[in-house]
N, C-alpha and C positions, 0 to 999 in steps of 0.2 A: 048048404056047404059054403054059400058064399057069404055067410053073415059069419059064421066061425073063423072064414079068413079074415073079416075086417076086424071081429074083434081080438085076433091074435096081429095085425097093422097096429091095433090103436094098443094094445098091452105093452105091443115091441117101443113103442114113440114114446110111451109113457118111462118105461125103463130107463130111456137113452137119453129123457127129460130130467129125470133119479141123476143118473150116472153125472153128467151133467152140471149140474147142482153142487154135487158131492165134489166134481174137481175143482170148482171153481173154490169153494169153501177152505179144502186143502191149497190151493195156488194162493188162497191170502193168507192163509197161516204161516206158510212158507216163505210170504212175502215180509210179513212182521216179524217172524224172526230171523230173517235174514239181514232185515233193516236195524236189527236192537243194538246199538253199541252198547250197551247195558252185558248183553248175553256174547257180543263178539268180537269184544275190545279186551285185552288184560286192561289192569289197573292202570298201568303205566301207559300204555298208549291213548285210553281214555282219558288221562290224566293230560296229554299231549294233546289230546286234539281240544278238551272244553276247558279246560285250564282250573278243573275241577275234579274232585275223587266220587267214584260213584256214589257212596253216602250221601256228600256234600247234595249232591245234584239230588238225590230221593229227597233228603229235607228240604231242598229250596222249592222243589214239585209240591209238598206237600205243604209246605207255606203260601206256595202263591196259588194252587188248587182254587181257595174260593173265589179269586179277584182275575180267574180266565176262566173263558165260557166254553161252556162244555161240549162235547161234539153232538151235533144235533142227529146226524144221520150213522151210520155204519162207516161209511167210506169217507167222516169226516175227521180232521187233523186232532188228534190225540192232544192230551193236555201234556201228555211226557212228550210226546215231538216238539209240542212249539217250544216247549221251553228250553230241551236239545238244542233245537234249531235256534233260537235266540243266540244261546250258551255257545255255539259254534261262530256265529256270526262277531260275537263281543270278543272271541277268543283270537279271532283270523283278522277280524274289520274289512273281512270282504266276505260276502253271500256267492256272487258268481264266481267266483274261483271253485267255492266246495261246491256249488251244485254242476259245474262245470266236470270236478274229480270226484265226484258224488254219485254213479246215477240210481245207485239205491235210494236216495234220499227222495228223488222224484218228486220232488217240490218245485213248484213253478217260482218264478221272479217274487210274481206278485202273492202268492202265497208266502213265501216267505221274510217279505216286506210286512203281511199280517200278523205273522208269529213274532216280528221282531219289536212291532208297537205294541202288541198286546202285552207280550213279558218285558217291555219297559216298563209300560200304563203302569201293569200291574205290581213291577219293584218299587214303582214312584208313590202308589196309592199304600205297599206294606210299609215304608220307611214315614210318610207322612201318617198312618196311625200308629 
């Protein structure tokens, strides 16, 4: 009897290890598109904040794609963020303001200080070939 209670302990842990898993998966989905100015910006306000038309901003991601490095792990910074995030920075000429009115963005200082030489580097490196 008492080996059928442990393995109905270890079936229960094992579920609630499932369950688990599962919210976590949906709390980043929810977290990514909650973060998208892409999906929850109109035009015009997107237009306002990066001083660019979501098009514009899809071709310039797709031009500079090869010349920034790609996210190594799951929970690493998107190649459409840093460039966002550049894109916001060039458009304001302050980072701590928007991560200040930001806290979707949840980008640290110095994260965001990486996103912003990268997609320079990288405008610098598309314009000189």
């Amino acid at each position: 009897m008492e080996h059928f209670l442990n393995l109905n302990y270890i079936q229960a842990i094992n579920n609630l290890e499932i369950m688990e898993e599962r919210q976590d998966d949906v709390d980043t989905i929810r977290f990514h598109v909650a973060e998208n100015p892409f999906a929850i910006l109109t035009e015009r306000a997107f237009v306002k904040k990066f001083r660019l038309t979501k098009g514009l901003v899809n071709i310039l991601i797709d031009e500079l794609c090869p010349y920034l490095e790609p996210p190594s792990r799951k929970s690493a910074i998107s190649i459409e963020r840093k460039v966002l995030t550049a894109l916001r920075f060039f458009a304001s000429g302050s980072y701590q303001q928007d991560i200040g009115e930001n806290r979707a963005s949840s980008l640290s200082q110095p994260s965001v200080s990486k996103c912003i030489a990268e997609v320079a580097g990288s405008l610098l490196f598309e314009v000189v070939i």
